[in-house]
C-alpha positions as CSV (number, residue, x, y, z in Angstrom):
1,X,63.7,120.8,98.2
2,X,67.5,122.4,98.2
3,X,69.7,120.0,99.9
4,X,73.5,120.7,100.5
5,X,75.5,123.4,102.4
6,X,72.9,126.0,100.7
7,X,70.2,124.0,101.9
8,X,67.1,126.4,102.3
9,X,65.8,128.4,105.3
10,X,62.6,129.5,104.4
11,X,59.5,128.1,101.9
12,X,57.4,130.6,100.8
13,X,53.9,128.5,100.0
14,X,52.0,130.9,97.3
15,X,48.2,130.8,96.8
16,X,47.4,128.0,94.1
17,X,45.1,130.8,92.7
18,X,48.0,133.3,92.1
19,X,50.5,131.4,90.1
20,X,51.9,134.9,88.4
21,X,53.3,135.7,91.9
22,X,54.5,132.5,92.2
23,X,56.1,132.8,89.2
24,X,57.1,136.4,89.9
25,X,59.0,135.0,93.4
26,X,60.6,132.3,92.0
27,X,63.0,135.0,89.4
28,X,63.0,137.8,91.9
29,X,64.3,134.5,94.4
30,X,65.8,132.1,92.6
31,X,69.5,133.3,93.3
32,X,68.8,133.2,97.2
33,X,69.8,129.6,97.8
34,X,67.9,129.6,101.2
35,X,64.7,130.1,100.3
36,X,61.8,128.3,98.0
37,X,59.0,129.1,96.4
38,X,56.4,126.5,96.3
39,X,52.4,126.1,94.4
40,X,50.1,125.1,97.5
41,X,48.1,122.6,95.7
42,X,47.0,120.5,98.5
43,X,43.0,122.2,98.2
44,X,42.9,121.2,94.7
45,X,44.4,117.7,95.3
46,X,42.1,117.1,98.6
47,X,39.2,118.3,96.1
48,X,40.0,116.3,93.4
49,X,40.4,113.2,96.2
50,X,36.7,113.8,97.9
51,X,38.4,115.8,100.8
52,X,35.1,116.6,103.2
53,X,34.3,120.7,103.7
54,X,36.1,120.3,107.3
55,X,39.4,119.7,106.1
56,X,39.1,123.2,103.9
57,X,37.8,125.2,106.7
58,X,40.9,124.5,108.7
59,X,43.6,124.8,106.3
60,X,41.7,128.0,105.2
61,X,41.4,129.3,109.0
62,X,45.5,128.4,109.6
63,X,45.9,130.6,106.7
64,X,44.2,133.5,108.0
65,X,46.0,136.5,109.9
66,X,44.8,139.2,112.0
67,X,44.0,142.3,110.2
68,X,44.6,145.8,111.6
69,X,41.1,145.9,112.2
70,X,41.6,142.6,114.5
71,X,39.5,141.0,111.7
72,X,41.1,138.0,109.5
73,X,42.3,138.1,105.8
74,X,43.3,135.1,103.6
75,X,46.7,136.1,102.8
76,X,48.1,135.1,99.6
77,X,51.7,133.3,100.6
78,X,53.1,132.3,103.7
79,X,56.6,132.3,104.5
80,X,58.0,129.4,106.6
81,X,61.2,127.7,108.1
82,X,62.2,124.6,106.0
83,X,61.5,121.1,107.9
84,X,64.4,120.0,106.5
85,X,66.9,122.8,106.9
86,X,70.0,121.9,108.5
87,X,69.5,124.6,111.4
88,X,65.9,122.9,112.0
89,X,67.0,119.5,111.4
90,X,69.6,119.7,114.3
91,X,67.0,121.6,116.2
92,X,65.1,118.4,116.2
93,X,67.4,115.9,116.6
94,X,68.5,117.6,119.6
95,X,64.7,118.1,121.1
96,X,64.2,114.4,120.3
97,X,67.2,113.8,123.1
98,X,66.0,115.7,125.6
99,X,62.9,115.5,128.0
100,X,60.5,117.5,126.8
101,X,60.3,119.5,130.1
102,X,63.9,120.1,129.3
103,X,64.1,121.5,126.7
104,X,65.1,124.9,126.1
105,X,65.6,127.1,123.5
106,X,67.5,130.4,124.0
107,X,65.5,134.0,123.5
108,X,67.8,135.0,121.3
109,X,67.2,132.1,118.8
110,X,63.6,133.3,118.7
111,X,63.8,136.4,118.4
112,X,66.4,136.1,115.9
113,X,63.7,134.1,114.2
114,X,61.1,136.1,114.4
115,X,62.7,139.1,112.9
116,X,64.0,137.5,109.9
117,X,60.7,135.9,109.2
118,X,59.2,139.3,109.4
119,X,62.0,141.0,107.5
120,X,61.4,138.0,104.7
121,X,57.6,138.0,104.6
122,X,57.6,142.2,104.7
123,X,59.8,142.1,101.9
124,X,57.8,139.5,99.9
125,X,54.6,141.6,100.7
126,X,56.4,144.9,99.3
127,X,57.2,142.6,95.9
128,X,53.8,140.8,95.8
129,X,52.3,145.0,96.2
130,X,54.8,146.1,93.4
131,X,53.5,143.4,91.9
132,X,49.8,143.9,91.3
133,X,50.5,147.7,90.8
134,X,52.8,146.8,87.9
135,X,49.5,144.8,86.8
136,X,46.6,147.0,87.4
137,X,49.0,149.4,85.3
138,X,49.6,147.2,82.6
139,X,45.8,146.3,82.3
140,X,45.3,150.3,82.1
141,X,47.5,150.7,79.8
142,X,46.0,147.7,77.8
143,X,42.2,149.4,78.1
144,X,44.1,152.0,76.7
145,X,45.2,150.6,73.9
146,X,42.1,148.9,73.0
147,X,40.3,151.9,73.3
148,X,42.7,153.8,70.7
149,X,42.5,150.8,68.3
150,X,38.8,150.9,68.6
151,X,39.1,154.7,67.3
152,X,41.4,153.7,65.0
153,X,38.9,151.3,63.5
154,X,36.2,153.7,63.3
155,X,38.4,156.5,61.5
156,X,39.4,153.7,58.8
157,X,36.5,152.7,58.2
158,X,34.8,156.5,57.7
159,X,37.8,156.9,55.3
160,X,36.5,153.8,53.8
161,X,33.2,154.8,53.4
162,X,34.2,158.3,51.9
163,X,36.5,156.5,49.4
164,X,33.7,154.8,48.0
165,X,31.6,157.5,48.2
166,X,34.1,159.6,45.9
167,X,34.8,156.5,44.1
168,X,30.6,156.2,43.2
169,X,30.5,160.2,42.5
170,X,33.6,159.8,39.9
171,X,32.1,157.0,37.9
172,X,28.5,159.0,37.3
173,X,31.0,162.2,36.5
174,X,32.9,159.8,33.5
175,X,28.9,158.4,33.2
176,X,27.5,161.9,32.9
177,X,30.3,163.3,30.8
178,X,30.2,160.3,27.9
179,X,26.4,161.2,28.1
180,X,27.3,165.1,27.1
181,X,30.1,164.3,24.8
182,X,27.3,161.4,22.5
183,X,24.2,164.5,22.9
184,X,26.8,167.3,21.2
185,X,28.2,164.7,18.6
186,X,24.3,164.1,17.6
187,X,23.6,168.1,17.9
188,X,27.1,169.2,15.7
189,X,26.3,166.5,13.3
190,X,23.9,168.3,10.7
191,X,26.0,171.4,11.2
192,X,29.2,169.3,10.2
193,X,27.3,167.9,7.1
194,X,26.4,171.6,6.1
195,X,29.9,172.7,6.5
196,X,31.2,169.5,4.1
197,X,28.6,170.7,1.6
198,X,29.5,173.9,1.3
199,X,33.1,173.1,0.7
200,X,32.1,170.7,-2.1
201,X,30.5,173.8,-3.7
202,X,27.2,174.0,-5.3
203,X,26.1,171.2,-7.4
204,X,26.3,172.3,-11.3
205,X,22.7,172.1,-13.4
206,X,23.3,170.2,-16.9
């Protein structure tokens, strides 16, 4: 956790089942020195520690909303005031002080509150939605390519198939044609004889 005169405001608690957001928060974030971005692994820990099913229900059913339905929707981050942020720490210190029927905390304050948390998770919601279209996108354009490489792949390998079909039909053309040339050297051969003894002339009778 920030500490110092930047100390943060806000921890936004991501999902432990969406760790590309988180990762996504923390660089669109990181130069905001009042605000956090934090892994919720607490289910995985509790898990891994025998938690019983009771304790998941109810950190499951604080994370749900109302929809605009009026049904519920496990939401994938939520945004919160830092415990230990100056303005909260003094808060407390100040509430530890006083009677508890006493105390009193202006309208303003709250409202104040309330606005920036919804101006902080609105704008976190707009990111996380940019987010997963950039994705879907991406995995289009990845089908895409897959597809195109797997016509690719067919084409070179019916080029393939054609090259060795040509390369098959030229060897039984050289095959065919040393076949010809041996059948007219047999067939010319009495004629060449004949020709060789006619230029010796005929043979003289003693």
């Amino acid at each position: 956790m920030r500490s110092g005169p930047h100390a943060c405001r806000y921890v936004v608690v991501v999902r432990a089942d969406q760790p590309e957001l988180a990762e996504y928060l923390r660089r669109r974030l990181g130069a905001d020195p009042t605000v956090e971005v934090v892994v919720d692994r607490r289910r995985t820990e509790r898990r891994r520690g025998g938690a019983g099913v009771a304790a998941d229900r109810r950190r499951a059913e604080r994370r749900r909303a109302p929809g605009a339905g009026g049904g519920a929707f496990d939401m994938p981050l939520v945004a919160r005031r830092c415990a230990g942020a100056p303005h909260a720490q003094r808060k407390r210190e100040e509430s530890a002080a006083m009677e508890p029927d006493k105390v009193n905390i202006p309208r303003e304050s709250i409202d104040r509150w309330v606005v920036e948390g919804q101006t902080l998770f609105a704008r976190l919601m707009e990111e996380s939605e940019a987010l997963r279209r950039r994705a879907e996108t991406a995995e289009r354009d990845g089908d895409k390519a897959r597809h195109e490489a797997a016509a690719l792949a067919r084409e070179v390998e019916e080029l393939r198939r054609e090259v060795e079909h040509l390369r098959a039909q030229q060897a039984e053309a050289v095959e065919t044609f040393v076949r010809l040339l041996n059948h007219t050297d047999q067939m010319l051969r009495p004629v060449n004889d004949l020709l060789e003894r006619l230029k010796r002339g005929p043979r003289r009778v003693s």
